[in-house]
C-alpha positions in Angstrom: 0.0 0.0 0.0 1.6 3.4 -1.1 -1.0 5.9 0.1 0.6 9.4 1.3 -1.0 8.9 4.8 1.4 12.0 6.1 -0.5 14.1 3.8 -3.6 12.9 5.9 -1.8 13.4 8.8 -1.2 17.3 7.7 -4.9 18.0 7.0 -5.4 17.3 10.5 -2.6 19.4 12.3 -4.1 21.9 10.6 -7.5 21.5 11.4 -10.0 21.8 14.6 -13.5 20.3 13.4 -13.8 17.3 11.7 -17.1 16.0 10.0 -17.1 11.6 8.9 -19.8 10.3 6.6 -20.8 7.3 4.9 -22.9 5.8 2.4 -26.5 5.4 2.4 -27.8 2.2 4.6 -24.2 2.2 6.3 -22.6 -1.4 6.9 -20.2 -2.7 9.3 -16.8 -1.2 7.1 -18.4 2.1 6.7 -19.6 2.3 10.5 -16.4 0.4 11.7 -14.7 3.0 9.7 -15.9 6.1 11.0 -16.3 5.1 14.4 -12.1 4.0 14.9 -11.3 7.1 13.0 -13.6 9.2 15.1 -11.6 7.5 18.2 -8.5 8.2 16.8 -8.9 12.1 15.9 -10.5 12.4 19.0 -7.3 11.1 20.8 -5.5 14.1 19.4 -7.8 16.6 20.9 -9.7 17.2 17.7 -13.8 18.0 17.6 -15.4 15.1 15.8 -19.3 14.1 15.1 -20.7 11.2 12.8 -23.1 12.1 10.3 -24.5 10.0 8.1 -27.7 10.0 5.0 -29.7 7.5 7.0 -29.6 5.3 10.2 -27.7 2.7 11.7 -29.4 -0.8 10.6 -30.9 -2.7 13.8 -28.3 -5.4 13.8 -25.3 -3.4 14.0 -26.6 -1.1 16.5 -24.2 -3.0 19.0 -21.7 -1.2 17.3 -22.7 2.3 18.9 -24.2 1.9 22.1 -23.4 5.2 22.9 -25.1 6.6 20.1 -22.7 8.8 18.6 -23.5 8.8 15.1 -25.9 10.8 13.6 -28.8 10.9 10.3 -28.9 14.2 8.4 -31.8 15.9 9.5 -32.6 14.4 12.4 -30.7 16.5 15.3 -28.4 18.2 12.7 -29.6 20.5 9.8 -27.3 20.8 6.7 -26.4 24.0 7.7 -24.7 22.8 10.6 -23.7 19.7 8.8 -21.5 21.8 6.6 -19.7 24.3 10.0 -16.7 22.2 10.1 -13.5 22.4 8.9 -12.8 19.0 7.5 -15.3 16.6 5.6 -14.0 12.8 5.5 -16.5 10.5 3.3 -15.5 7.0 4.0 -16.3 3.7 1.8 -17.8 5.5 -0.7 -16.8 7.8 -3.6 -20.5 8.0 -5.1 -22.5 11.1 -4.9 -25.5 8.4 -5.2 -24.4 6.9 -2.0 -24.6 10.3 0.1 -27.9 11.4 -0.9 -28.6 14.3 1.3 -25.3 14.5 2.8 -23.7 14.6 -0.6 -25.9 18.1 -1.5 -25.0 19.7 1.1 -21.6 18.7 0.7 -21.3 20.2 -2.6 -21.9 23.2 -0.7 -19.3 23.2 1.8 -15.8 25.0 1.6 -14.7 22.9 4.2 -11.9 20.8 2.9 -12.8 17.4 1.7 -11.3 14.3 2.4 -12.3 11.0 0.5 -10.8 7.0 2.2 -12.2 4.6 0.0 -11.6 1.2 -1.5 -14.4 1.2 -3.7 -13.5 0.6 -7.5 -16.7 2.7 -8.7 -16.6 6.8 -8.2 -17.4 10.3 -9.0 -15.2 13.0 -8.3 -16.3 15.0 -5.3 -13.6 17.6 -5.3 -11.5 15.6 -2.3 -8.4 15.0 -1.7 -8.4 10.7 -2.1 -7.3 8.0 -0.2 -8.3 5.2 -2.5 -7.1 2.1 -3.6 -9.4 -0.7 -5.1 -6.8 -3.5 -4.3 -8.0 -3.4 -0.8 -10.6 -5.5 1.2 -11.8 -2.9 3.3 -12.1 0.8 3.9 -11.0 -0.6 7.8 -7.8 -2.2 6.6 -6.9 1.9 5.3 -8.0 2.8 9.0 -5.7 0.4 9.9 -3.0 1.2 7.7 -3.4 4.8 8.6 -3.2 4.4 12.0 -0.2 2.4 12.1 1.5 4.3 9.4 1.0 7.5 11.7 2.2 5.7 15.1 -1.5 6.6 16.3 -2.2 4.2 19.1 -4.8 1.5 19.2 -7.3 0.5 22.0 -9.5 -1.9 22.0 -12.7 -0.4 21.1 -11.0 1.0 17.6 -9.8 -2.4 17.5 -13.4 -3.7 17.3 -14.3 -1.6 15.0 -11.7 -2.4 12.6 -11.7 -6.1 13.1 -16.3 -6.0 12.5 -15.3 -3.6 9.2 -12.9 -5.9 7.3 -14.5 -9.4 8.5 -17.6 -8.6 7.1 -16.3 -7.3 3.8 -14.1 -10.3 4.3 -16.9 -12.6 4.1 -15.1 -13.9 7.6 -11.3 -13.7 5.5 -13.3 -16.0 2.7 -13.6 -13.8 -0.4 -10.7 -13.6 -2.4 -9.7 -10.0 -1.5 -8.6 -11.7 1.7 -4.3 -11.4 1.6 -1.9 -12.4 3.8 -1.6 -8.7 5.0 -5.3 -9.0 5.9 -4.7 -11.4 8.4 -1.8 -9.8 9.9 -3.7 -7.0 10.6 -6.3 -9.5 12.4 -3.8 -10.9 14.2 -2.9 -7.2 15.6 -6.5 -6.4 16.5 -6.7 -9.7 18.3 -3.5 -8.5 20.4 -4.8 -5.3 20.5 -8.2 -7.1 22.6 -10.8 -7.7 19.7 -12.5 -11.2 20.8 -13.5 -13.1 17.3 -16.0 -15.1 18.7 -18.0 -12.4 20.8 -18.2 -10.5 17.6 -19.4 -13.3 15.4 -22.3 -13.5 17.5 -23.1 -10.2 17.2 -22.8 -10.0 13.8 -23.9 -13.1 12.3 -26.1 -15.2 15.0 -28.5 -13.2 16.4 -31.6 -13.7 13.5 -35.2 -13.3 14.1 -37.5 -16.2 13.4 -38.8 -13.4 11.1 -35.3 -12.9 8.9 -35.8 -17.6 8.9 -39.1 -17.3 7.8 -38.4 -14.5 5.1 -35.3 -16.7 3.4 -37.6 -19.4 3.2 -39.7 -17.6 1.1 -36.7 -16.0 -1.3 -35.0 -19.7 -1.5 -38.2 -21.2 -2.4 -37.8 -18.6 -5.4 -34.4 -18.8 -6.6 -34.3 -19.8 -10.4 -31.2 -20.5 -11.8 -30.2 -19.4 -16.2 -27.5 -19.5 -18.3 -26.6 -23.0 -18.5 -26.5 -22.5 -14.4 -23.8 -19.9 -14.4 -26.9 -17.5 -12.9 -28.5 -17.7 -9.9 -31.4 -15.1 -8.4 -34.2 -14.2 -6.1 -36.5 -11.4 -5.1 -38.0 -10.1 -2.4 -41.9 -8.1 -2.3 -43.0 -5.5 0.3 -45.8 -8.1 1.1 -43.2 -11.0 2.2 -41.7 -8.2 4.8 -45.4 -8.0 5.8 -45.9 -11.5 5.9 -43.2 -12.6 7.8 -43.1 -9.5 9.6 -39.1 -9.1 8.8 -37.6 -5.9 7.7 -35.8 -4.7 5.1 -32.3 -5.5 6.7 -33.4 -9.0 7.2 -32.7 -9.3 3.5 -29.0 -9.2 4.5 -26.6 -11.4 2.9 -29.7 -13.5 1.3 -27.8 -13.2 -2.1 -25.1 -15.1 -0.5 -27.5 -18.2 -0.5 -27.6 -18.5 -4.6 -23.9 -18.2 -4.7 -23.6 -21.5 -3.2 -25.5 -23.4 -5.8 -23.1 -25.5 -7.8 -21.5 -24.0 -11.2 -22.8 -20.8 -10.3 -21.0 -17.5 -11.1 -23.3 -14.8 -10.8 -26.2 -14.5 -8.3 -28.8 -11.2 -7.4 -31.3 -10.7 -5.2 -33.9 -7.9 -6.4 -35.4 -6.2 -3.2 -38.7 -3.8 -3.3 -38.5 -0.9 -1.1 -41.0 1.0 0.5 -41.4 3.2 -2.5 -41.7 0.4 -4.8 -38.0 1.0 -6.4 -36.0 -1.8 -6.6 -33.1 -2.6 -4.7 -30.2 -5.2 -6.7 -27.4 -6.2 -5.0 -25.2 -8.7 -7.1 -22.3 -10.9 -6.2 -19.7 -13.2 -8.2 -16.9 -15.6 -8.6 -13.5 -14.9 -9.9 -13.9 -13.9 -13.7 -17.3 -12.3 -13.4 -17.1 -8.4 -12.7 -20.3 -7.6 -11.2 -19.9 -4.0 -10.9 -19.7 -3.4 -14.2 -23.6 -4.9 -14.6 -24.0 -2.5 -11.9 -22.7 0.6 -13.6 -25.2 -0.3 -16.2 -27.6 1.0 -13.6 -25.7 3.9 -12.3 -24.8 1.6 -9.6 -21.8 0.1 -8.7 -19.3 -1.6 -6.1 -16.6 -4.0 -6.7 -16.2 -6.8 -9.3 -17.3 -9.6 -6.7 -20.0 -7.4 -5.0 -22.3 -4.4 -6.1 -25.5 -3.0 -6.4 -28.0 -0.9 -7.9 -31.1 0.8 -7.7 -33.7 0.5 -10.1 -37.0 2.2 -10.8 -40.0 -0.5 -10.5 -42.1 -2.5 -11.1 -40.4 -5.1 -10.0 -41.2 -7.5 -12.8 -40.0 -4.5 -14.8 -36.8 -4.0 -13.3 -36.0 -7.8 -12.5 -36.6 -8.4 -16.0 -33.8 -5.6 -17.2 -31.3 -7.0 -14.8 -31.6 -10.8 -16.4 -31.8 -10.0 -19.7 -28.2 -7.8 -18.9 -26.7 -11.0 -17.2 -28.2 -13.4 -19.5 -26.6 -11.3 -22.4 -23.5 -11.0 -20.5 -22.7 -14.7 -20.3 -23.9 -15.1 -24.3 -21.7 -12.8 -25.6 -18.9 -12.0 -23.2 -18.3 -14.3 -20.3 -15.9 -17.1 -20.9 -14.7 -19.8 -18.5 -11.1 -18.8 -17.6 -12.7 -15.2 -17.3 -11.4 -13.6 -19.7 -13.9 -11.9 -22.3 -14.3 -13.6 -25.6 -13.1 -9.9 -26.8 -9.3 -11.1 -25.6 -8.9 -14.9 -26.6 -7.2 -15.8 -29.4 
Protein backbone atom coordinates (compact mmCIF):
# COMPACT_ATOMS: atom_id res chain seq x y z
CA UNK A 1 0.00 0.00 0.00
CA UNK A 2 1.60 3.40 -1.09
CA UNK A 3 -1.02 5.86 0.07
CA UNK A 4 0.61 9.39 1.25
CA UNK A 5 -0.97 8.91 4.82
CA UNK A 6 1.44 11.99 6.15
CA UNK A 7 -0.54 14.15 3.75
CA UNK A 8 -3.56 12.93 5.92
CA UNK A 9 -1.79 13.42 8.82
CA UNK A 10 -1.19 17.35 7.66
CA UNK A 11 -4.87 18.00 7.02
CA UNK A 12 -5.45 17.28 10.54
CA UNK A 13 -2.64 19.40 12.33
CA UNK A 14 -4.12 21.95 10.59
CA UNK A 15 -7.50 21.54 11.42
CA UNK A 16 -9.96 21.82 14.58
CA UNK A 17 -13.51 20.32 13.41
CA UNK A 18 -13.84 17.26 11.72
CA UNK A 19 -17.14 15.97 10.04
CA UNK A 20 -17.10 11.61 8.86
CA UNK A 21 -19.83 10.29 6.64
CA UNK A 22 -20.83 7.35 4.86
CA UNK A 23 -22.91 5.79 2.44
CA UNK A 24 -26.46 5.43 2.42
CA UNK A 25 -27.82 2.16 4.57
CA UNK A 26 -24.21 2.20 6.31
CA UNK A 27 -22.60 -1.42 6.95
CA UNK A 28 -20.15 -2.69 9.29
CA UNK A 29 -16.78 -1.18 7.11
CA UNK A 30 -18.44 2.10 6.74
CA UNK A 31 -19.60 2.26 10.49
CA UNK A 32 -16.37 0.37 11.66
CA UNK A 33 -14.66 3.04 9.71
CA UNK A 34 -15.85 6.10 11.04
CA UNK A 35 -16.25 5.12 14.38
CA UNK A 36 -12.14 4.03 14.90
CA UNK A 37 -11.35 7.07 13.05
CA UNK A 38 -13.57 9.16 15.08
CA UNK A 39 -11.55 7.51 18.20
CA UNK A 40 -8.51 8.15 16.82
CA UNK A 41 -8.94 12.13 15.93
CA UNK A 42 -10.51 12.38 19.02
CA UNK A 43 -7.34 11.14 20.77
CA UNK A 44 -5.46 14.11 19.36
CA UNK A 45 -7.78 16.56 20.90
CA UNK A 46 -9.67 17.21 17.73
CA UNK A 47 -13.82 18.00 17.57
CA UNK A 48 -15.45 15.14 15.81
CA UNK A 49 -19.30 14.15 15.06
CA UNK A 50 -20.71 11.21 12.79
CA UNK A 51 -23.14 12.07 10.33
CA UNK A 52 -24.47 9.95 8.06
CA UNK A 53 -27.72 10.00 5.02
CA UNK A 54 -29.73 7.53 7.01
CA UNK A 55 -29.60 5.29 10.17
CA UNK A 56 -27.73 2.72 11.73
CA UNK A 57 -29.42 -0.83 10.55
CA UNK A 58 -30.92 -2.68 13.78
CA UNK A 59 -28.27 -5.42 13.84
CA UNK A 60 -25.35 -3.38 13.98
CA UNK A 61 -26.57 -1.13 16.53
CA UNK A 62 -24.25 -2.99 19.01
CA UNK A 63 -21.69 -1.17 17.26
CA UNK A 64 -22.65 2.32 18.89
CA UNK A 65 -24.21 1.88 22.06
CA UNK A 66 -23.35 5.17 22.86
CA UNK A 67 -25.14 6.56 20.15
CA UNK A 68 -22.67 8.78 18.57
CA UNK A 69 -23.54 8.75 15.06
CA UNK A 70 -25.92 10.81 13.56
CA UNK A 71 -28.84 10.94 10.32
CA UNK A 72 -28.89 14.18 8.44
CA UNK A 73 -31.85 15.89 9.54
CA UNK A 74 -32.64 14.37 12.43
CA UNK A 75 -30.68 16.49 15.26
CA UNK A 76 -28.40 18.20 12.69
CA UNK A 77 -29.63 20.50 9.85
CA UNK A 78 -27.32 20.83 6.66
CA UNK A 79 -26.35 23.97 7.69
CA UNK A 80 -24.73 22.79 10.64
CA UNK A 81 -23.69 19.65 8.80
CA UNK A 82 -21.52 21.83 6.59
CA UNK A 83 -19.73 24.33 10.01
CA UNK A 84 -16.75 22.17 10.10
CA UNK A 85 -13.50 22.44 8.90
CA UNK A 86 -12.85 19.04 7.53
CA UNK A 87 -15.27 16.62 5.58
CA UNK A 88 -14.00 12.76 5.53
CA UNK A 89 -16.49 10.54 3.35
CA UNK A 90 -15.52 7.03 4.01
CA UNK A 91 -16.33 3.70 1.85
CA UNK A 92 -17.80 5.53 -0.68
CA UNK A 93 -16.80 7.83 -3.62
CA UNK A 94 -20.46 8.01 -5.15
CA UNK A 95 -22.49 11.14 -4.94
CA UNK A 96 -25.47 8.37 -5.23
CA UNK A 97 -24.41 6.94 -1.98
CA UNK A 98 -24.59 10.33 0.08
CA UNK A 99 -27.94 11.40 -0.90
CA UNK A 100 -28.60 14.34 1.25
CA UNK A 101 -25.28 14.46 2.85
CA UNK A 102 -23.66 14.63 -0.58
CA UNK A 103 -25.91 18.12 -1.51
CA UNK A 104 -25.05 19.68 1.09
CA UNK A 105 -21.56 18.75 0.72
CA UNK A 106 -21.35 20.23 -2.56
CA UNK A 107 -21.94 23.19 -0.75
CA UNK A 108 -19.33 23.20 1.83
CA UNK A 109 -15.84 25.04 1.62
CA UNK A 110 -14.66 22.90 4.22
CA UNK A 111 -11.93 20.77 2.89
CA UNK A 112 -12.82 17.39 1.67
CA UNK A 113 -11.28 14.27 2.38
CA UNK A 114 -12.32 10.97 0.54
CA UNK A 115 -10.76 7.04 2.23
CA UNK A 116 -12.21 4.59 -0.01
CA UNK A 117 -11.61 1.22 -1.50
CA UNK A 118 -14.39 1.15 -3.75
CA UNK A 119 -13.52 0.55 -7.52
CA UNK A 120 -16.72 2.67 -8.68
CA UNK A 121 -16.55 6.77 -8.18
CA UNK A 122 -17.38 10.31 -8.99
CA UNK A 123 -15.17 13.05 -8.33
CA UNK A 124 -16.28 14.99 -5.34
CA UNK A 125 -13.63 17.60 -5.31
CA UNK A 126 -11.54 15.62 -2.35
CA UNK A 127 -8.37 14.98 -1.70
CA UNK A 128 -8.37 10.72 -2.14
CA UNK A 129 -7.26 8.03 -0.23
CA UNK A 130 -8.33 5.22 -2.46
CA UNK A 131 -7.12 2.06 -3.64
CA UNK A 132 -9.39 -0.66 -5.14
CA UNK A 133 -6.75 -3.46 -4.25
CA UNK A 134 -8.02 -3.43 -0.79
CA UNK A 135 -10.62 -5.45 1.19
CA UNK A 136 -11.80 -2.88 3.31
CA UNK A 137 -12.06 0.79 3.89
CA UNK A 138 -10.95 -0.63 7.75
CA UNK A 139 -7.77 -2.25 6.56
CA UNK A 140 -6.86 1.91 5.26
CA UNK A 141 -8.04 2.78 8.96
CA UNK A 142 -5.70 0.38 9.92
CA UNK A 143 -2.95 1.17 7.66
CA UNK A 144 -3.43 4.83 8.61
CA UNK A 145 -3.24 4.45 11.98
CA UNK A 146 -0.15 2.37 12.06
CA UNK A 147 1.54 4.32 9.38
CA UNK A 148 1.00 7.52 11.66
CA UNK A 149 2.15 5.74 15.12
CA UNK A 150 -1.52 6.59 16.33
CA UNK A 151 -2.18 4.17 19.13
CA UNK A 152 -4.84 1.51 19.22
CA UNK A 153 -7.30 0.48 21.99
CA UNK A 154 -9.46 -1.94 22.03
CA UNK A 155 -12.71 -0.38 21.07
CA UNK A 156 -10.96 1.01 17.65
CA UNK A 157 -9.77 -2.44 17.50
CA UNK A 158 -13.44 -3.65 17.31
CA UNK A 159 -14.26 -1.63 14.99
CA UNK A 160 -11.73 -2.44 12.61
CA UNK A 161 -11.75 -6.08 13.07
CA UNK A 162 -16.33 -6.03 12.47
CA UNK A 163 -15.27 -3.56 9.15
CA UNK A 164 -12.87 -5.89 7.30
CA UNK A 165 -14.50 -9.42 8.50
CA UNK A 166 -17.62 -8.57 7.10
CA UNK A 167 -16.26 -7.27 3.81
CA UNK A 168 -14.11 -10.27 4.28
CA UNK A 169 -16.95 -12.60 4.11
CA UNK A 170 -15.06 -13.94 7.62
CA UNK A 171 -11.33 -13.67 5.47
CA UNK A 172 -13.28 -15.99 2.73
CA UNK A 173 -13.63 -13.81 -0.39
CA UNK A 174 -10.65 -13.59 -2.39
CA UNK A 175 -9.73 -10.01 -1.49
CA UNK A 176 -8.56 -11.65 1.68
CA UNK A 177 -4.33 -11.40 1.62
CA UNK A 178 -1.88 -12.41 3.78
CA UNK A 179 -1.65 -8.65 5.02
CA UNK A 180 -5.33 -9.04 5.87
CA UNK A 181 -4.74 -11.38 8.38
CA UNK A 182 -1.82 -9.80 9.89
CA UNK A 183 -3.65 -6.98 10.57
CA UNK A 184 -6.26 -9.52 12.43
CA UNK A 185 -3.78 -10.94 14.23
CA UNK A 186 -2.87 -7.17 15.58
CA UNK A 187 -6.55 -6.42 16.45
CA UNK A 188 -6.74 -9.66 18.29
CA UNK A 189 -3.48 -8.47 20.39
CA UNK A 190 -4.77 -5.26 20.48
CA UNK A 191 -8.17 -7.11 22.61
CA UNK A 192 -10.76 -7.70 19.74
CA UNK A 193 -12.47 -11.23 20.77
CA UNK A 194 -13.52 -13.08 17.33
CA UNK A 195 -15.95 -15.07 18.71
CA UNK A 196 -17.96 -12.38 20.81
CA UNK A 197 -18.24 -10.51 17.56
CA UNK A 198 -19.36 -13.28 15.37
CA UNK A 199 -22.30 -13.51 17.49
CA UNK A 200 -23.07 -10.23 17.24
CA UNK A 201 -22.75 -10.04 13.83
CA UNK A 202 -23.94 -13.06 12.29
CA UNK A 203 -26.13 -15.16 15.02
CA UNK A 204 -28.47 -13.24 16.40
CA UNK A 205 -31.59 -13.70 13.48
CA UNK A 206 -35.22 -13.34 14.11
CA UNK A 207 -37.50 -16.17 13.35
CA UNK A 208 -38.76 -13.35 11.11
CA UNK A 209 -35.32 -12.92 8.91
CA UNK A 210 -35.77 -17.56 8.93
CA UNK A 211 -39.05 -17.25 7.80
CA UNK A 212 -38.39 -14.50 5.10
CA UNK A 213 -35.34 -16.70 3.45
CA UNK A 214 -37.59 -19.43 3.17
CA UNK A 215 -39.69 -17.58 1.11
CA UNK A 216 -36.68 -16.05 -1.28
CA UNK A 217 -35.03 -19.68 -1.51
CA UNK A 218 -38.18 -21.19 -2.39
CA UNK A 219 -37.80 -18.56 -5.44
CA UNK A 220 -34.38 -18.84 -6.61
CA UNK A 221 -34.34 -19.85 -10.39
CA UNK A 222 -31.24 -20.45 -11.84
CA UNK A 223 -30.22 -19.39 -16.16
CA UNK A 224 -27.46 -19.47 -18.29
CA UNK A 225 -26.61 -23.01 -18.47
CA UNK A 226 -26.46 -22.48 -14.37
CA UNK A 227 -23.78 -19.85 -14.37
CA UNK A 228 -26.94 -17.50 -12.87
CA UNK A 229 -28.46 -17.74 -9.87
CA UNK A 230 -31.37 -15.09 -8.39
CA UNK A 231 -34.16 -14.21 -6.10
CA UNK A 232 -36.46 -11.43 -5.12
CA UNK A 233 -38.03 -10.13 -2.43
CA UNK A 234 -41.85 -8.14 -2.30
CA UNK A 235 -43.01 -5.52 0.25
CA UNK A 236 -45.84 -8.09 1.10
CA UNK A 237 -43.17 -10.97 2.18
CA UNK A 238 -41.71 -8.16 4.85
CA UNK A 239 -45.38 -8.00 5.79
CA UNK A 240 -45.91 -11.55 5.89
CA UNK A 241 -43.20 -12.60 7.82
CA UNK A 242 -43.08 -9.51 9.62
CA UNK A 243 -39.11 -9.09 8.79
CA UNK A 244 -37.59 -5.87 7.74
CA UNK A 245 -35.85 -4.70 5.10
CA UNK A 246 -32.29 -5.50 6.71
CA UNK A 247 -33.35 -9.01 7.18
CA UNK A 248 -32.70 -9.27 3.47
CA UNK A 249 -28.99 -9.23 4.53
CA UNK A 250 -26.56 -11.41 2.88
CA UNK A 251 -29.69 -13.48 1.29
CA UNK A 252 -27.75 -13.17 -2.12
CA UNK A 253 -25.14 -15.12 -0.54
CA UNK A 254 -27.47 -18.25 -0.46
CA UNK A 255 -27.56 -18.54 -4.58
CA UNK A 256 -23.94 -18.25 -4.70
CA UNK A 257 -23.56 -21.45 -3.17
CA UNK A 258 -25.52 -23.41 -5.78
CA UNK A 259 -23.05 -25.51 -7.78
CA UNK A 260 -21.53 -23.96 -11.22
CA UNK A 261 -22.85 -20.76 -10.25
CA UNK A 262 -20.98 -17.46 -11.15
CA UNK A 263 -23.27 -14.76 -10.77
CA UNK A 264 -26.17 -14.46 -8.26
CA UNK A 265 -28.76 -11.21 -7.40
CA UNK A 266 -31.33 -10.73 -5.19
CA UNK A 267 -33.87 -7.86 -6.36
CA UNK A 268 -35.38 -6.19 -3.20
CA UNK A 269 -38.67 -3.79 -3.34
CA UNK A 270 -38.52 -0.86 -1.14
CA UNK A 271 -41.04 1.00 0.47
CA UNK A 272 -41.40 3.16 -2.47
CA UNK A 273 -41.73 0.39 -4.81
CA UNK A 274 -37.98 1.02 -6.43
CA UNK A 275 -36.04 -1.80 -6.55
CA UNK A 276 -33.07 -2.61 -4.71
CA UNK A 277 -30.24 -5.19 -6.65
CA UNK A 278 -27.41 -6.16 -5.04
CA UNK A 279 -25.19 -8.68 -7.15
CA UNK A 280 -22.30 -10.95 -6.21
CA UNK A 281 -19.69 -13.24 -8.22
CA UNK A 282 -16.95 -15.60 -8.60
CA UNK A 283 -13.53 -14.87 -9.95
CA UNK A 284 -13.91 -13.94 -13.74
CA UNK A 285 -17.27 -12.27 -13.42
CA UNK A 286 -17.13 -8.45 -12.71
CA UNK A 287 -20.25 -7.64 -11.23
CA UNK A 288 -19.85 -3.97 -10.87
CA UNK A 289 -19.70 -3.38 -14.24
CA UNK A 290 -23.63 -4.92 -14.59
CA UNK A 291 -24.02 -2.53 -11.90
CA UNK A 292 -22.67 0.56 -13.58
CA UNK A 293 -25.16 -0.31 -16.21
CA UNK A 294 -27.60 1.04 -13.62
CA UNK A 295 -25.69 3.88 -12.29
CA UNK A 296 -24.78 1.57 -9.58
CA UNK A 297 -21.82 0.09 -8.74
CA UNK A 298 -19.30 -1.60 -6.12
CA UNK A 299 -16.58 -4.02 -6.65
CA UNK A 300 -16.17 -6.82 -9.28
CA UNK A 301 -17.31 -9.63 -6.68
CA UNK A 302 -20.00 -7.44 -5.02
CA UNK A 303 -22.29 -4.43 -6.09
CA UNK A 304 -25.54 -3.04 -6.35
CA UNK A 305 -27.97 -0.95 -7.92
CA UNK A 306 -31.06 0.81 -7.65
CA UNK A 307 -33.74 0.48 -10.15
CA UNK A 308 -37.04 2.23 -10.83
CA UNK A 309 -40.02 -0.50 -10.53
CA UNK A 310 -42.11 -2.48 -11.06
CA UNK A 311 -40.37 -5.10 -9.96
CA UNK A 312 -41.18 -7.53 -12.81
CA UNK A 313 -40.04 -4.52 -14.76
CA UNK A 314 -36.78 -4.05 -13.33
CA UNK A 315 -36.00 -7.80 -12.45
CA UNK A 316 -36.61 -8.39 -16.03
CA UNK A 317 -33.81 -5.62 -17.22
CA UNK A 318 -31.26 -7.03 -14.78
CA UNK A 319 -31.59 -10.81 -16.42
CA UNK A 320 -31.82 -10.04 -19.66
CA UNK A 321 -28.22 -7.83 -18.89
CA UNK A 322 -26.66 -11.03 -17.24
CA UNK A 323 -28.20 -13.38 -19.50
CA UNK A 324 -26.65 -11.26 -22.41
CA UNK A 325 -23.48 -10.95 -20.49
CA UNK A 326 -22.68 -14.70 -20.27
CA UNK A 327 -23.92 -15.09 -24.27
CA UNK A 328 -21.73 -12.83 -25.59
CA UNK A 329 -18.85 -11.98 -23.22
CA UNK A 330 -18.34 -14.27 -20.34
CA UNK A 331 -15.87 -17.08 -20.91
CA UNK A 332 -14.72 -19.76 -18.51
CA UNK A 333 -11.09 -18.81 -17.64
CA UNK A 334 -12.67 -15.22 -17.33
CA UNK A 335 -11.41 -13.60 -19.70
CA UNK A 336 -13.86 -11.87 -22.29
CA UNK A 337 -14.33 -13.62 -25.65
CA UNK A 338 -13.05 -9.88 -26.78
CA UNK A 339 -9.31 -11.11 -25.63
CA UNK A 340 -8.91 -14.91 -26.61
CA UNK A 341 -7.24 -15.78 -29.40
Amino acid sequence: MSLDWHRFQEIVDQNQRFTLSGHVRPDADALGSELALEGFLKAQGKSVRIVNPSEIPDNLRFMDPKKRVMKLGQGITGENFINTDVHVVLDTSAWKQLLDVGKWLKKSQAVKVVVDHHMSSDDLDAIDFKDSSIEATGSLIFDMAETLGWEFTPEIAKYLFCAITTDTGWFRYPSTRSETMRIASKLMEYGVKPSDLYQYLYERASQARIHLAGKALSRVRVESGGRLAYTWVLQKDLAETKARLVDTEDLVNECLKIVNVKAAFIAIEQPNRTVKFSFRAREGVDVAAIAEKFNGGGHKLAAGAMLNGPMDQARKKVLETLKDYFLNEYVPDGSTKENVI
